[in-house]
Chimera marker file (.cmm) of the C-alpha trace (Angstrom):
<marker_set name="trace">
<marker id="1" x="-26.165" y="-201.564" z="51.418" r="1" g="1" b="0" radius="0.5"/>
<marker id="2" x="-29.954" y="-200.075" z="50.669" r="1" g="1" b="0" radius="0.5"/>
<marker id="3" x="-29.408" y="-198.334" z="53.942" r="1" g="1" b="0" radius="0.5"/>
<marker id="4" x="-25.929" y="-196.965" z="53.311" r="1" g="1" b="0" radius="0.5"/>
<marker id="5" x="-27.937" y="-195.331" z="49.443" r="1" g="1" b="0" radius="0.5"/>
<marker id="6" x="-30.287" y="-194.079" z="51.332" r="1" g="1" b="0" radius="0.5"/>
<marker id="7" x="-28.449" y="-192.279" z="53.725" r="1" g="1" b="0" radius="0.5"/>
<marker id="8" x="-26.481" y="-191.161" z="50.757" r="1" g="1" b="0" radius="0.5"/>
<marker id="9" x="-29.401" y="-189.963" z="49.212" r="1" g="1" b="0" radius="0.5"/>
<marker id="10" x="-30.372" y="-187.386" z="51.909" r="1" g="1" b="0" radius="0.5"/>
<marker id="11" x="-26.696" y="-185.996" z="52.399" r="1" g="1" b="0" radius="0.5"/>
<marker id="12" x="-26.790" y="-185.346" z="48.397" r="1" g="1" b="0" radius="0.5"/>
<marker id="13" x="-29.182" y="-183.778" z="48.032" r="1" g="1" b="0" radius="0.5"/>
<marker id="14" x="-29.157" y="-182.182" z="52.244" r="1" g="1" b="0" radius="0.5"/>
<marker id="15" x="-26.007" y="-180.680" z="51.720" r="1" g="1" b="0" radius="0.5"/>
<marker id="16" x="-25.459" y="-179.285" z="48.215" r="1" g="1" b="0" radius="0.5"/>
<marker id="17" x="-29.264" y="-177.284" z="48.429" r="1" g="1" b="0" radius="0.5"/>
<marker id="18" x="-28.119" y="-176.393" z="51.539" r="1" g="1" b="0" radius="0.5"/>
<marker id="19" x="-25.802" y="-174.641" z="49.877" r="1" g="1" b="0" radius="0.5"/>
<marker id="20" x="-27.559" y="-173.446" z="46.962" r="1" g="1" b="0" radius="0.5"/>
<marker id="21" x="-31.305" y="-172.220" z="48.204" r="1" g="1" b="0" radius="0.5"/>
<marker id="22" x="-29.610" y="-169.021" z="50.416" r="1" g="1" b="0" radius="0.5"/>
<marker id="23" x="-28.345" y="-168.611" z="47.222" r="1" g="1" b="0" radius="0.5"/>
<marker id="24" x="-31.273" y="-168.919" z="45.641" r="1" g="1" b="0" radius="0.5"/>
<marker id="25" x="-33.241" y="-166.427" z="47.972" r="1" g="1" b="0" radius="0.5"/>
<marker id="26" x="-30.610" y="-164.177" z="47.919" r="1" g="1" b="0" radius="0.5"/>
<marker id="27" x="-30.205" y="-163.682" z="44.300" r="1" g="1" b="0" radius="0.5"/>
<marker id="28" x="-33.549" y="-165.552" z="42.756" r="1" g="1" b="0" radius="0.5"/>
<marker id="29" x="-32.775" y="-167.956" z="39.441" r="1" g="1" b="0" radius="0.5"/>
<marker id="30" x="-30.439" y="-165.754" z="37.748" r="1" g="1" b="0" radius="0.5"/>
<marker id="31" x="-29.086" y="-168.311" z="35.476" r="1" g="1" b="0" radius="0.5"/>
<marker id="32" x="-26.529" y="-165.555" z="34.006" r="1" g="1" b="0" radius="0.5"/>
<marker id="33" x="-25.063" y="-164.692" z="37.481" r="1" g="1" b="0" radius="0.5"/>
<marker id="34" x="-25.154" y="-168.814" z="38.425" r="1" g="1" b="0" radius="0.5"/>
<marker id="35" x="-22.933" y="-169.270" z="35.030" r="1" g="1" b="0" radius="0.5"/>
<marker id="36" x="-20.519" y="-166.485" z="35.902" r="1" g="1" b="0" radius="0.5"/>
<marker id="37" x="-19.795" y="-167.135" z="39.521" r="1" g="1" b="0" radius="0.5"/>
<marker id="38" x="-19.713" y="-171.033" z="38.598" r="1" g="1" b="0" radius="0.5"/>
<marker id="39" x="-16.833" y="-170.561" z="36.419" r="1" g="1" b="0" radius="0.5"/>
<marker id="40" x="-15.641" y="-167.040" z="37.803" r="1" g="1" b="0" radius="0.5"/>
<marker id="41" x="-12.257" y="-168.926" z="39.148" r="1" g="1" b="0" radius="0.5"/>
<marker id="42" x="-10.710" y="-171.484" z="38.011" r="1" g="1" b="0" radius="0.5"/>
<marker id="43" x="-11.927" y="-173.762" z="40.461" r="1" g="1" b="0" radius="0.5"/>
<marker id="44" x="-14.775" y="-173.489" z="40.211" r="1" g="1" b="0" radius="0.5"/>
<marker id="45" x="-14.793" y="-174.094" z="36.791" r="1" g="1" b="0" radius="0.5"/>
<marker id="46" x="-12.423" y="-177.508" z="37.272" r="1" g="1" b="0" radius="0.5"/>
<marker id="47" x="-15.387" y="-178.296" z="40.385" r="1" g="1" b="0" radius="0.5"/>
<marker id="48" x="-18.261" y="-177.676" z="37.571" r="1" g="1" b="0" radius="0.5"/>
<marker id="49" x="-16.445" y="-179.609" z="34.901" r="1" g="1" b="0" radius="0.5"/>
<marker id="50" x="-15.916" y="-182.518" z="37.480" r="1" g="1" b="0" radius="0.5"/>
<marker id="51" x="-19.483" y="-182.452" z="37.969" r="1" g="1" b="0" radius="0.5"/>
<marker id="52" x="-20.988" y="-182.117" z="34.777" r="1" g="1" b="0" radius="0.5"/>
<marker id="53" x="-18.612" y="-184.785" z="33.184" r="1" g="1" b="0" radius="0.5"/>
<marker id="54" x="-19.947" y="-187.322" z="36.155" r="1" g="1" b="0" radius="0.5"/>
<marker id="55" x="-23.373" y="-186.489" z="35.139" r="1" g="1" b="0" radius="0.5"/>
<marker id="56" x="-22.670" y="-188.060" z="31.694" r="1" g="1" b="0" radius="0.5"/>
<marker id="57" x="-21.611" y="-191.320" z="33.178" r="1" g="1" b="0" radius="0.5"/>
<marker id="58" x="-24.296" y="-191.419" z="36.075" r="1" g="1" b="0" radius="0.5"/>
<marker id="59" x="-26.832" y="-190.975" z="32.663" r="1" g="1" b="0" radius="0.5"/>
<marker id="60" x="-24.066" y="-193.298" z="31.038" r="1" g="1" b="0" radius="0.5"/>
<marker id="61" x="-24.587" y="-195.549" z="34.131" r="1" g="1" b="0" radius="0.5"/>
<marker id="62" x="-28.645" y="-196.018" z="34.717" r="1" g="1" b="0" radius="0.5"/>
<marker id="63" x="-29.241" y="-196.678" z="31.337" r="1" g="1" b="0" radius="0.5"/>
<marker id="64" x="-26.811" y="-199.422" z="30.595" r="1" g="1" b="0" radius="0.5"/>
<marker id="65" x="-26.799" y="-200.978" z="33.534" r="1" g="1" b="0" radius="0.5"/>
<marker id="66" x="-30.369" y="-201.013" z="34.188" r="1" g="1" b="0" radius="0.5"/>
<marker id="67" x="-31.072" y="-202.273" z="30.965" r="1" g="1" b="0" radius="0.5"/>
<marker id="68" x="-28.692" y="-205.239" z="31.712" r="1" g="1" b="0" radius="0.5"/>
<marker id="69" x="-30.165" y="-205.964" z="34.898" r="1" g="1" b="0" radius="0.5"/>
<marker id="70" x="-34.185" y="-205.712" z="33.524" r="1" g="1" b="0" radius="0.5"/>
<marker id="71" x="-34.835" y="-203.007" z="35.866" r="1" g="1" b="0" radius="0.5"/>
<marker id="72" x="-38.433" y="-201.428" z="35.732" r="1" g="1" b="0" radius="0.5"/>
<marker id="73" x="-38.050" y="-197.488" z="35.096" r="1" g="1" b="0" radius="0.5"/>
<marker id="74" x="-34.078" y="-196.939" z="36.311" r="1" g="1" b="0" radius="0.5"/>
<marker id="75" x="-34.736" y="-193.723" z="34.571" r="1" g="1" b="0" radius="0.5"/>
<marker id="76" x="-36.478" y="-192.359" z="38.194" r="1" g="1" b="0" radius="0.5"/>
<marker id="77" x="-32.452" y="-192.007" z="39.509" r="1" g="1" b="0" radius="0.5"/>
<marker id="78" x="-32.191" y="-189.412" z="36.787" r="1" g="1" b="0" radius="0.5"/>
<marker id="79" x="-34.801" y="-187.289" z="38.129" r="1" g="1" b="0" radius="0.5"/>
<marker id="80" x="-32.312" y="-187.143" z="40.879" r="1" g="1" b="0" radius="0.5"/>
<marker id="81" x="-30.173" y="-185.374" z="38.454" r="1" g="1" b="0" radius="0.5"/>
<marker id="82" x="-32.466" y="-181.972" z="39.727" r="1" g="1" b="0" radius="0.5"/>
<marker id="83" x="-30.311" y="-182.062" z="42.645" r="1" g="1" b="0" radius="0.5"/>
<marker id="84" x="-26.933" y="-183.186" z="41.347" r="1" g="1" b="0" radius="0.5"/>
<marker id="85" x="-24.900" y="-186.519" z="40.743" r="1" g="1" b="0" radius="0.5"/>
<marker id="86" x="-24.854" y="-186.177" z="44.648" r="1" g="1" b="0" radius="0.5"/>
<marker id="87" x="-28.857" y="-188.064" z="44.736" r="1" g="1" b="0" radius="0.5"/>
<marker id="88" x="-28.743" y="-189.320" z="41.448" r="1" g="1" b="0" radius="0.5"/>
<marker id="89" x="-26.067" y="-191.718" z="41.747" r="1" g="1" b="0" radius="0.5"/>
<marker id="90" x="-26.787" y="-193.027" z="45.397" r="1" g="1" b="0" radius="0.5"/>
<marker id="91" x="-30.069" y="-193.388" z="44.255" r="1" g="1" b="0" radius="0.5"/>
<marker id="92" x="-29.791" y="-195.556" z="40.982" r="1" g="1" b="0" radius="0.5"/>
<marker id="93" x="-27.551" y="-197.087" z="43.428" r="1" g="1" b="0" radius="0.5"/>
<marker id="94" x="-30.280" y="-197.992" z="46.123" r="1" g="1" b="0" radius="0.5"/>
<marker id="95" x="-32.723" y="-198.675" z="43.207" r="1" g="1" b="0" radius="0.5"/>
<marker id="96" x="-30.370" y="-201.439" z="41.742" r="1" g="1" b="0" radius="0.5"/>
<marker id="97" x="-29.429" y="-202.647" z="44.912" r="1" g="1" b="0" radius="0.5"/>
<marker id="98" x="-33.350" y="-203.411" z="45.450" r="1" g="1" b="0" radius="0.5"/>
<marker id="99" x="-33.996" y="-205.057" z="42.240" r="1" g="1" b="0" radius="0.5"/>
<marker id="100" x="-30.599" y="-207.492" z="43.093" r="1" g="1" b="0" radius="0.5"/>
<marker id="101" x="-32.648" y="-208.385" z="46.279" r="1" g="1" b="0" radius="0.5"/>
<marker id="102" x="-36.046" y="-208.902" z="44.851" r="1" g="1" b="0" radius="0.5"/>
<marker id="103" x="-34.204" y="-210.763" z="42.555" r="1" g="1" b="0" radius="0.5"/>
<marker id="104" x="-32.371" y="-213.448" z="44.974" r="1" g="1" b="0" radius="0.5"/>
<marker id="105" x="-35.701" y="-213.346" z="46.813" r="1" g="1" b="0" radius="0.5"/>
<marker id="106" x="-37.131" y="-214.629" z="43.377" r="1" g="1" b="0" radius="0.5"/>
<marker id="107" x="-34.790" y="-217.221" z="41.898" r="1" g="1" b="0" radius="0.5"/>
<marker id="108" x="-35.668" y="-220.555" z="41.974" r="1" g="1" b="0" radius="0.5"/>
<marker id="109" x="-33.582" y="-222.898" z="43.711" r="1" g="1" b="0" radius="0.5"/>
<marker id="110" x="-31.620" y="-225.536" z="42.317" r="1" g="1" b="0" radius="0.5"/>
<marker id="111" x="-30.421" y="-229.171" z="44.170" r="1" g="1" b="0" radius="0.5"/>
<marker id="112" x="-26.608" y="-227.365" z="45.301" r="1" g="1" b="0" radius="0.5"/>
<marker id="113" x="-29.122" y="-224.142" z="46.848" r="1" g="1" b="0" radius="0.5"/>
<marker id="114" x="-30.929" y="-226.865" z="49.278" r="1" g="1" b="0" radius="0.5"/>
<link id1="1" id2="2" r="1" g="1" b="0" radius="0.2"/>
<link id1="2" id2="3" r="1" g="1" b="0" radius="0.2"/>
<link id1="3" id2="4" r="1" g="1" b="0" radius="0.2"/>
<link id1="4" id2="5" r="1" g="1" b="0" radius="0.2"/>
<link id1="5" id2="6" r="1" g="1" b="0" radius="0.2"/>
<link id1="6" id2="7" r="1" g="1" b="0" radius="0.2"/>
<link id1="7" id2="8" r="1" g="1" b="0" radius="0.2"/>
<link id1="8" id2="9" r="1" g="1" b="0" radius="0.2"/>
<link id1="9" id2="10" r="1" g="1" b="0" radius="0.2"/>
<link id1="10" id2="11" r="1" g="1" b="0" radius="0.2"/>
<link id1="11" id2="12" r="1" g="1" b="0" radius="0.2"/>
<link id1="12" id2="13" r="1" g="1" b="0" radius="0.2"/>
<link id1="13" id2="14" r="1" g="1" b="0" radius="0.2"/>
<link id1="14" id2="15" r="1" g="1" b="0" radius="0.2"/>
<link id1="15" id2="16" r="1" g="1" b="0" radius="0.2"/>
<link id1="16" id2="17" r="1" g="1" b="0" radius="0.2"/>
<link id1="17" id2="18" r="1" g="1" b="0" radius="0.2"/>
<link id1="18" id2="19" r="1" g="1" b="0" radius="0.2"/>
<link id1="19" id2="20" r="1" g="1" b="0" radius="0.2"/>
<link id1="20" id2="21" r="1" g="1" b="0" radius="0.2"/>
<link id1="21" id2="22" r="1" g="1" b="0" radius="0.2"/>
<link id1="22" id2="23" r="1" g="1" b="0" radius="0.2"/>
<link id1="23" id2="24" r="1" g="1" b="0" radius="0.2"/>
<link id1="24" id2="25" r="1" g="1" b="0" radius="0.2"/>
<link id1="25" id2="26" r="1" g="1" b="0" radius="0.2"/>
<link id1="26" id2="27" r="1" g="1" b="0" radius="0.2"/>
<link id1="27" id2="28" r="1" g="1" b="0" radius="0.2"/>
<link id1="28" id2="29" r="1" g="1" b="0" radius="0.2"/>
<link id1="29" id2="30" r="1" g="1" b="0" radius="0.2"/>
<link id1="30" id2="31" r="1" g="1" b="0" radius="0.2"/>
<link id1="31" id2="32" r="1" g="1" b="0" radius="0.2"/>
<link id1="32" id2="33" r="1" g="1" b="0" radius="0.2"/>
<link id1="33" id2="34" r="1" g="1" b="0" radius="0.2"/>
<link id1="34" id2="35" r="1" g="1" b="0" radius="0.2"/>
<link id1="35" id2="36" r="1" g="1" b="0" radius="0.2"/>
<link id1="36" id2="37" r="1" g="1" b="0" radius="0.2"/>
<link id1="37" id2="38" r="1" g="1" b="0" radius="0.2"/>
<link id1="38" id2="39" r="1" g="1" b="0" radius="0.2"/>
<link id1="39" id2="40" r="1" g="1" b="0" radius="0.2"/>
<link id1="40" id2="41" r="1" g="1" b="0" radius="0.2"/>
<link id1="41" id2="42" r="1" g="1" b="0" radius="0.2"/>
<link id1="42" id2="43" r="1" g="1" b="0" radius="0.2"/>
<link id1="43" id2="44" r="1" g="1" b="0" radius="0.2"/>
<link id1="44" id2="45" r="1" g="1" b="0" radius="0.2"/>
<link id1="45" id2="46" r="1" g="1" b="0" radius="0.2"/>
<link id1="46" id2="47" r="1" g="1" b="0" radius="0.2"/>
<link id1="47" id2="48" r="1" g="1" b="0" radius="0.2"/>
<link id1="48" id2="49" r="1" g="1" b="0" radius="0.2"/>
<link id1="49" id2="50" r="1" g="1" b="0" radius="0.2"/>
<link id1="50" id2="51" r="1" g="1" b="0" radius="0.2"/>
<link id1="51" id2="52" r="1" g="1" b="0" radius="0.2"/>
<link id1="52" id2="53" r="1" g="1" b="0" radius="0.2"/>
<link id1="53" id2="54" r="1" g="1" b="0" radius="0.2"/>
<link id1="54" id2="55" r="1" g="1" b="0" radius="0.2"/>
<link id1="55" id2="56" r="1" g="1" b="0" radius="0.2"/>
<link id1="56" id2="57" r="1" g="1" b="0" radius="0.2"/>
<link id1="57" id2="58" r="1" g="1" b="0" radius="0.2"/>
<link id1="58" id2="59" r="1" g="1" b="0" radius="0.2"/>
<link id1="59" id2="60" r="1" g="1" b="0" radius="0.2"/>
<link id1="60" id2="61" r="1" g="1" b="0" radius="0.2"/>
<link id1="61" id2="62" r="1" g="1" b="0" radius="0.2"/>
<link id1="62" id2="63" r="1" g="1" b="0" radius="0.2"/>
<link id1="63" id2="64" r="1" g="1" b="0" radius="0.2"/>
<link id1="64" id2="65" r="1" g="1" b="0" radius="0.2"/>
<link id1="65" id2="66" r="1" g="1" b="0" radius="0.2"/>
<link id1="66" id2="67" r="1" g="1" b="0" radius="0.2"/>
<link id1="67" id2="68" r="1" g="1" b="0" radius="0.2"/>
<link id1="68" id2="69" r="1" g="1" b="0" radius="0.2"/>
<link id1="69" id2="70" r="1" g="1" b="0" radius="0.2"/>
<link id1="70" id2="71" r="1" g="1" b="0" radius="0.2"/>
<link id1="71" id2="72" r="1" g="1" b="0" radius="0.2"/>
<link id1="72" id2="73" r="1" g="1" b="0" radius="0.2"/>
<link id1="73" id2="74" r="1" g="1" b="0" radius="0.2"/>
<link id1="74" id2="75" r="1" g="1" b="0" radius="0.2"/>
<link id1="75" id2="76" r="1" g="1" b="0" radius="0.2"/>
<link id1="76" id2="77" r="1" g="1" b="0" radius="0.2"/>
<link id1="77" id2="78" r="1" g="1" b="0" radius="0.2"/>
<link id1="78" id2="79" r="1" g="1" b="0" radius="0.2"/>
<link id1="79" id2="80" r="1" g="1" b="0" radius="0.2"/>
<link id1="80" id2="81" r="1" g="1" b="0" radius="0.2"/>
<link id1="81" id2="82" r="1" g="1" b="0" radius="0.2"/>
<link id1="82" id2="83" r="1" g="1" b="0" radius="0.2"/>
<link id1="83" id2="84" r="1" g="1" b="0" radius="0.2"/>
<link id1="84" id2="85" r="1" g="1" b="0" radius="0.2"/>
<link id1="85" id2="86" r="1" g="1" b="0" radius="0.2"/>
<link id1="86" id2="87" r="1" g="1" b="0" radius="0.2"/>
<link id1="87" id2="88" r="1" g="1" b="0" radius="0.2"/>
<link id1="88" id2="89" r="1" g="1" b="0" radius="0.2"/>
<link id1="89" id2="90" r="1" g="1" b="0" radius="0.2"/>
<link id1="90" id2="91" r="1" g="1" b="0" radius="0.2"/>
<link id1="91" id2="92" r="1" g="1" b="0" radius="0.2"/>
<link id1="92" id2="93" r="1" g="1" b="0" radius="0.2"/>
<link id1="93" id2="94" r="1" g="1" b="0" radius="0.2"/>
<link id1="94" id2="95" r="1" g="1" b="0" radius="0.2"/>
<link id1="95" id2="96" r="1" g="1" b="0" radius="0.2"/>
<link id1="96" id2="97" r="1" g="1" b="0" radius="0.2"/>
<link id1="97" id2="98" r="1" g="1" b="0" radius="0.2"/>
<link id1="98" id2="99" r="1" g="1" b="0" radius="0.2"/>
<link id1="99" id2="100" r="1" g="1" b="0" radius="0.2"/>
<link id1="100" id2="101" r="1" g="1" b="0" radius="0.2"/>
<link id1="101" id2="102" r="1" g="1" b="0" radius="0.2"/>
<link id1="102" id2="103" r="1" g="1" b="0" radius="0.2"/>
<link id1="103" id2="104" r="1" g="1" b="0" radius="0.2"/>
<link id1="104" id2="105" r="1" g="1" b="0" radius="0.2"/>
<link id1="105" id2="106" r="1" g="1" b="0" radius="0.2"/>
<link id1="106" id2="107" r="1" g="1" b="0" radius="0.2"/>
<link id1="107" id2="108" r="1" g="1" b="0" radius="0.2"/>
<link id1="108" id2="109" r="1" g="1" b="0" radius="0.2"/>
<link id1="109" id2="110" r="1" g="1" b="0" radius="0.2"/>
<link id1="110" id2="111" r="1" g="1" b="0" radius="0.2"/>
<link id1="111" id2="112" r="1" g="1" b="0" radius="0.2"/>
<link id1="112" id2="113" r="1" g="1" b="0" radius="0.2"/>
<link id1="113" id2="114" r="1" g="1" b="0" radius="0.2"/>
</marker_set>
């Protein structure tokens, strides 16, 4: 599965700024005009609403879960946020995924594991 998140990990964040830096060097960071064309049809506005609302549970997400789990710093997936749910959420996904391995790597074994 860590190979699957990664490859996740580069399309999210491949193909949205694929998308966004023409836009970018087309029109520089004019957050006004970014706000206005985001929700300039409805949508857009229902694609931007999607998004932000998964952003809440991907934040929702890494900080429950990787509290549960004893993670070390699951907040990293959230820097991923920079790009969009797109990287963030593949990677808390491939971060998890290789603290669950170090994990089973780790655990003692019992008699029934032998």
């Amino acid at each position: 599965m860590r190979t699957l998140y990664a490859i996740l990990c580069l399309a999210g964040t491949a193909w949205p700024l694929s998308h966004f830096v023409p836009w970018l060097l087309e029109n520089g960071l004019d957050l006004p005009l970014l706000m206005r064309q985001a929700s300039q049809t409805p949508i857009a506005a229902f694609a931007w609403a999607d998004v932000l609302v998964s952003g809440v549970v991907v934040v929702a997400l890494v900080l429950t879960e990787g509290r549960r789990l004893g993670m070390r710093r699951p907040w990293l997936a959230l820097l991923g946020l920079g790009v969009g749910v797109s990287l963030a959420l593949p990677l808390f996904l491939y971060l998890r995924q290789r603290h669950l391995d170090g994990l089973s790597r780790t655990a003692p074994r019992g008699p029934s594991d032998e």
